[in-house]
C-alpha positions as CSV (number, residue, x, y, z in Angstrom):
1,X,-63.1,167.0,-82.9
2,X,-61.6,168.3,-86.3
3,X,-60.5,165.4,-88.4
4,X,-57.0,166.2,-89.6
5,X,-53.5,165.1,-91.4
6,X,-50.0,165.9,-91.2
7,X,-47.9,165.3,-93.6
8,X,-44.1,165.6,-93.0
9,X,-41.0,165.7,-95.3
10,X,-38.4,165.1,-93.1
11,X,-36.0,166.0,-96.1
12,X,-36.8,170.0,-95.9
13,X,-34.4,171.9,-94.6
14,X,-36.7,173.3,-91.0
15,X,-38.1,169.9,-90.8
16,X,-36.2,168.5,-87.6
17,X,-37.3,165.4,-86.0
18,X,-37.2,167.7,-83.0
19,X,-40.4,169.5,-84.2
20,X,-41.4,166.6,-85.5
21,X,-42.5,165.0,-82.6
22,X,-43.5,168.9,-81.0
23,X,-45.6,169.4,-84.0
24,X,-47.2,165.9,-83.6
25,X,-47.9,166.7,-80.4
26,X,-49.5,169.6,-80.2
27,X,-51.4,168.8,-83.1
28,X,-52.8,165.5,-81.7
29,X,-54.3,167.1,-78.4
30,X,-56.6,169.3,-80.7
31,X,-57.2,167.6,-83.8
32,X,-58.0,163.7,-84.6
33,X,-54.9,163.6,-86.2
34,X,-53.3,161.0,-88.9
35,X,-49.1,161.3,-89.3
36,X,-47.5,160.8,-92.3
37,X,-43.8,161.2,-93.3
38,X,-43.1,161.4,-97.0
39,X,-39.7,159.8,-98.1
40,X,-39.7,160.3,-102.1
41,X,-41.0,163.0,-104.5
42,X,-44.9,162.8,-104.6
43,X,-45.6,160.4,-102.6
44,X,-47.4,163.5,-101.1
45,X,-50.0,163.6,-103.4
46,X,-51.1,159.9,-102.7
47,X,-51.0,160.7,-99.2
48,X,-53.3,163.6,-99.3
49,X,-55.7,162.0,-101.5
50,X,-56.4,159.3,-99.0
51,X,-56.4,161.4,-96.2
52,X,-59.3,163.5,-98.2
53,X,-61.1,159.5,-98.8
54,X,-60.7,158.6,-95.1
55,X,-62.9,161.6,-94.6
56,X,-59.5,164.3,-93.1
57,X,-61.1,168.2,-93.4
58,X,-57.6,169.8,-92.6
59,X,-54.1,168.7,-94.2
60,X,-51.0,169.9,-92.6
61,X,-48.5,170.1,-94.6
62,X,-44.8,170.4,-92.8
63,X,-42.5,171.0,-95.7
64,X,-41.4,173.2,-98.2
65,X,-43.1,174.5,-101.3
66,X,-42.4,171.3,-103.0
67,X,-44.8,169.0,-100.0
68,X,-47.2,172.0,-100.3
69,X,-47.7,171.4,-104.3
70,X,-48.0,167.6,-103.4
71,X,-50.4,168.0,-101.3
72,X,-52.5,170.6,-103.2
73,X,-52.7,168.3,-105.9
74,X,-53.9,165.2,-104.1
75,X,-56.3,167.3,-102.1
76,X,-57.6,169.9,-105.4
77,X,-61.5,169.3,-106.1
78,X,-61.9,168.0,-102.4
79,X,-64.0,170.0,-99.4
80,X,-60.8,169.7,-97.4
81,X,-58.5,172.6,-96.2
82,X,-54.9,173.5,-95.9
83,X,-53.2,173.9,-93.7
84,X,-49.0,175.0,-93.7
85,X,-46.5,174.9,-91.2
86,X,-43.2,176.5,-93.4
87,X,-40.5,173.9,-93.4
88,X,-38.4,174.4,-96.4
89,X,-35.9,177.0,-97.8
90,X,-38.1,179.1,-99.6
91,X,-41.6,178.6,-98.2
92,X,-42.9,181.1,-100.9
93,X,-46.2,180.2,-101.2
94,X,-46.7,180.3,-97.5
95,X,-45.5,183.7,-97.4
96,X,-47.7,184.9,-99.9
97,X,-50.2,184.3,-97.8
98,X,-48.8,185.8,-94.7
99,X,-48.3,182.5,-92.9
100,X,-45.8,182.8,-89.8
101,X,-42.6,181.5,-91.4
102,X,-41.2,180.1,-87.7
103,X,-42.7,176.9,-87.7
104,X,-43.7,176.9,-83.9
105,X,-45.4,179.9,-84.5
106,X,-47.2,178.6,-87.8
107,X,-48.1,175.9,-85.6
108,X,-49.6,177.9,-82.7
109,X,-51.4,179.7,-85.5
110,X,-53.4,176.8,-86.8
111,X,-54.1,175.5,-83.3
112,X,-56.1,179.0,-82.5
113,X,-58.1,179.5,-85.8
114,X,-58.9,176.0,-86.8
115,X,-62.5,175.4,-86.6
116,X,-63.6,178.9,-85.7
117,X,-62.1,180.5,-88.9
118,X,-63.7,180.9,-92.0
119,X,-60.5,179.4,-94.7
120,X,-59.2,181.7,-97.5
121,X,-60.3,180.6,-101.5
122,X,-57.3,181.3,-103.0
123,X,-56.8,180.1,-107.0
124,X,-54.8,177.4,-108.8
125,X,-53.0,177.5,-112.1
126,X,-53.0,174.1,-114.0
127,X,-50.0,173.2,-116.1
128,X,-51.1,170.3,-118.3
129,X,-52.3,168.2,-115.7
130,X,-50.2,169.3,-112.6
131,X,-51.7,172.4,-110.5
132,X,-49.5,174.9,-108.8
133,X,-49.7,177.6,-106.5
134,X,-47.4,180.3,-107.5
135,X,-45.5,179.7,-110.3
136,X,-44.7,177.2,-113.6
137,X,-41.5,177.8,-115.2
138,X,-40.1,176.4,-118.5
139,X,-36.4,176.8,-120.1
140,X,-33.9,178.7,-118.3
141,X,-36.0,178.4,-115.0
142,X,-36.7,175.2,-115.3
143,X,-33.0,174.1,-115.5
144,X,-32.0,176.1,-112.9
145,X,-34.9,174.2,-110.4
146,X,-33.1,171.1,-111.8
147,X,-29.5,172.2,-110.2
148,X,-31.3,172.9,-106.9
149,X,-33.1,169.3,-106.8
150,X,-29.7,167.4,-107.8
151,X,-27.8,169.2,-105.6
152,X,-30.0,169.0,-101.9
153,X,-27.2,169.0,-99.6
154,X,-26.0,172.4,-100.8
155,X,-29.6,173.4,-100.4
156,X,-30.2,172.7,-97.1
157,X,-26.8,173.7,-96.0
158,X,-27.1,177.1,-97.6
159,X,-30.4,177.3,-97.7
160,X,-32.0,180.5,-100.0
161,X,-28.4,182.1,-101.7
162,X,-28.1,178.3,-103.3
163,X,-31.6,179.1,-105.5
164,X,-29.6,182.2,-106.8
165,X,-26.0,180.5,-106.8
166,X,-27.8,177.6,-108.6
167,X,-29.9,180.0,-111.2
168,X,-25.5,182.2,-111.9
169,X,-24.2,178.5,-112.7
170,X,-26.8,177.6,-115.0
171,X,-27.0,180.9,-116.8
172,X,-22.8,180.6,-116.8
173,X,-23.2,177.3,-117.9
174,X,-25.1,177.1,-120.9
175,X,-27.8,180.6,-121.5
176,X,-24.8,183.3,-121.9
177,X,-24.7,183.1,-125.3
178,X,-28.2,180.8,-125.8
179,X,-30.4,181.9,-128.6
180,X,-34.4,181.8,-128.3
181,X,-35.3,178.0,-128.0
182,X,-39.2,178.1,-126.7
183,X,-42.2,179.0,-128.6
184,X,-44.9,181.0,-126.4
185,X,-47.8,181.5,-127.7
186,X,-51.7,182.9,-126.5
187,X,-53.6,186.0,-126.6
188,X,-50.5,187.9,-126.9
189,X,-49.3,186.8,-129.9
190,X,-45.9,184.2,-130.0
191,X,-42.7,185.0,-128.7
192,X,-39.6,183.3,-129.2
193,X,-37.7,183.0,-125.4
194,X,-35.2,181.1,-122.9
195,X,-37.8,181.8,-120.4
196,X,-41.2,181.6,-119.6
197,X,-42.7,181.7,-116.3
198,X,-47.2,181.6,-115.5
199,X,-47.6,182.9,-111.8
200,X,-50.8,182.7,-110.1
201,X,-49.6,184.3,-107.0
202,X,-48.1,188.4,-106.0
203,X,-45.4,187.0,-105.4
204,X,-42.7,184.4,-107.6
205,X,-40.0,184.0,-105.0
206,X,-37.9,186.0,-102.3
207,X,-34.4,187.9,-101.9
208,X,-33.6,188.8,-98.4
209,X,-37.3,188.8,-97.4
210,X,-38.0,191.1,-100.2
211,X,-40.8,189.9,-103.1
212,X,-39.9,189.2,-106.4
213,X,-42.6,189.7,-108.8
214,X,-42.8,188.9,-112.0
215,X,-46.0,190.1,-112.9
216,X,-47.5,193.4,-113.0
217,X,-49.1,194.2,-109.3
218,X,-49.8,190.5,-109.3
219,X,-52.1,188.3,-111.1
220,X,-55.8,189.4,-110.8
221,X,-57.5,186.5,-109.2
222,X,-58.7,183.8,-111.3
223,X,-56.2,184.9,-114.0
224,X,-52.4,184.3,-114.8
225,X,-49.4,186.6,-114.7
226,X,-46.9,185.5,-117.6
227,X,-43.4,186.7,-117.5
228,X,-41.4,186.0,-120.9
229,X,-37.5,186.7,-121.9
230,X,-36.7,186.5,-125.2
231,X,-32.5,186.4,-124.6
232,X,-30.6,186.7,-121.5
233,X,-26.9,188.4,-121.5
234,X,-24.4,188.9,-118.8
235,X,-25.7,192.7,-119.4
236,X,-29.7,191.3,-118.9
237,X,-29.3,189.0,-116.1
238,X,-28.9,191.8,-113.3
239,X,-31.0,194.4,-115.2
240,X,-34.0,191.4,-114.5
241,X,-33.1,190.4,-110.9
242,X,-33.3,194.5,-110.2
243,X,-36.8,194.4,-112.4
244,X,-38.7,191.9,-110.4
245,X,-37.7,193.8,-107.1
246,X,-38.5,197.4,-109.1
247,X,-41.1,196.2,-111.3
248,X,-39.4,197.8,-114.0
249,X,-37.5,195.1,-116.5
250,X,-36.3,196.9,-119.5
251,X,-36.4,195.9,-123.1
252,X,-36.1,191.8,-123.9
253,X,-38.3,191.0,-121.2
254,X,-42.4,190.8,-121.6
255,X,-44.4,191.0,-118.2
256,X,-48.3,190.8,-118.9
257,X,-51.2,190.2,-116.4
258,X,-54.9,188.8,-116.6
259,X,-54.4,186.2,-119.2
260,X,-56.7,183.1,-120.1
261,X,-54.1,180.3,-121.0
262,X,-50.9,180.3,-123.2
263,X,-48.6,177.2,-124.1
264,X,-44.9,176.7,-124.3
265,X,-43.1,174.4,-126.7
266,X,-40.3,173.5,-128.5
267,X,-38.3,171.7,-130.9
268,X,-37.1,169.8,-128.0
269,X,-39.0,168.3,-124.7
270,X,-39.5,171.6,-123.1
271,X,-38.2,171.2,-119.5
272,X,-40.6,173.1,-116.5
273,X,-41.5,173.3,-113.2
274,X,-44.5,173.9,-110.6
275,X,-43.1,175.7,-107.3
276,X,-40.3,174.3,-107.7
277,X,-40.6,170.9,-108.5
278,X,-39.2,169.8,-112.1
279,X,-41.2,167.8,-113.9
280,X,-40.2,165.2,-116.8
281,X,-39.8,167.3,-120.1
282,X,-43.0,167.2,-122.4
283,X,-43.5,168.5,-126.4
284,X,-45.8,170.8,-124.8
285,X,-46.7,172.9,-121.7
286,X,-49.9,174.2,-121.5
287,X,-51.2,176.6,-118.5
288,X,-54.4,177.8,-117.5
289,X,-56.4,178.6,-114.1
290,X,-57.5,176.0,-112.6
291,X,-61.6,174.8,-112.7
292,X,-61.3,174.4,-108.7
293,X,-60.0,176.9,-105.9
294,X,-58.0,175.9,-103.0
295,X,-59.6,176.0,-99.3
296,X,-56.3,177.7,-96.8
297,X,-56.6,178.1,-93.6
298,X,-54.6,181.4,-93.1
């Protein structure tokens, strides 16, 4: 019998302690299954490096993108694979990979292929020392991930508008007007920007079930999509959201594909993100594939 772990965060918006107990269920009568809940921000990743130590091939991860990137980066270097039931608002990474988004049905998935499926290798994008899946923002992105996280009851009460209520209220806020701030620099040169987001995945988030990419066609694999603005205007806020649905983003924005690393700093601590999460603010980001791959089960 497959040795496997769930891990829960009963905090995500589609994680109900109804499905709780039906995921737990189901999972236990085919798997020899360990249960965790996670009650505090990356606790995750010690969970799912224990669970790889006490010998677990499979994680289950029932959360949103932000349990996912936990759980990648206590399980990253490791034989084990993931696994992802979609329990959060976005659930972009997940739907990257074509991963039922109805959590019963992402269920039912993993319960038929485990075992007699060979898992995807998909690639990892290292920001310092953090890995992510999809994406690592830094400045305007960043801050806007940061009004999301203080403000989770709106989240999961409104679920996906929030993200793009919060992103208006920051922009509103305090980048109308905001001059360049971050330094980018790497094989392309240096820009001066409010906004620099690595992607490692087609797809950088979702509007109505539509993709938002950032990145021409998506990164190759094995190598980064970086998406730079160097100012953002009441006039080039729409003119981008329209881009990453068109592909086509207009002057003041840089969209470039296949890159081997590139850094991001500032006069300030530069604040940025993996998938989601905010991180503490550091002198410098720097982002790069990752040496390891990612086992999915998909």
């Amino acid at each position: 019998m497959l040795r496997a772990h769930l891990i829960m965060n009963p905090e995500a918006r589609g994680v109900t302690p109804a499905l709780q107990h039906l995921m737990t269920t189901a999972l236990e009568a085919r798997f020899k299954l360990g249960v965790t809940e996670t009650h505090a921000r990356d606790v995750g990743v010690g969970v799912a490096r224990r669970a790889v130590d006490s010998g677990a091939e499979l994680l289950i991860a029932f959360g949103g993108d932000g349990l996912v990137n936990e759980v990648v980066n206590g399980m990253a270097g490791s034989d084990a694979t993931l696994a992802i039931i979609p329990g959060g608002t976005m659930n972009v990474f997940a739907r990257n990979l074509g991963i039922p988004t109805n959590p019963t049905e992402a269920a039912d998935h993993i319960l038929r292929i485990a075992g007699d499926t060979d898992p995807r290798r998909m690639s990892l994008g290292l920001a310092n020392d953090r890995y992510f899946t999809f994406a690592c923002g830094c400045g305007f992105d960043a801050e806007a991930a940061a009004r999301v996280e203080d403000h989770r009851s709106a989240k999961r009460r409104y679920g996906e508008p929030y993200f793009y209520a919060a992103a208006l209220a920051t922009f509103a806020a305090s980048y109308a007007l905001k001059k360049p701030f971050l330094t980018c620099e790497g094989e392309f040169g240096t820009e001066e920007v409010v906004l620099a987001v690595g992607l490692v995945g087609n797809a950088y988030a979702y509007l109505a079930g539509r993709p938002l990419r950032l990145a021409p066609n998506g990164p190759p694999d094995g190598g980064l999509g970086l998406f730079m603005v160097r100012r953002l205007s009441f006039v080039h806020l729409p003119r981008y959201a329209f881009g990453a649905l068109t592909g086509r983003f207009g002057p003041g924005a840089v969209s470039l594909a296949d890159l081997d690393e590139f850094t991001v700093s500032g006069d300030e601590p530069v604040a940025y993100h993996v998938d989601g999460e905010t991180l503490e603010p550091v002198s410098k980001v720097h982002v790069r594939p990752a040496p390891h791959t990612l086992s999915v089960l998909v």
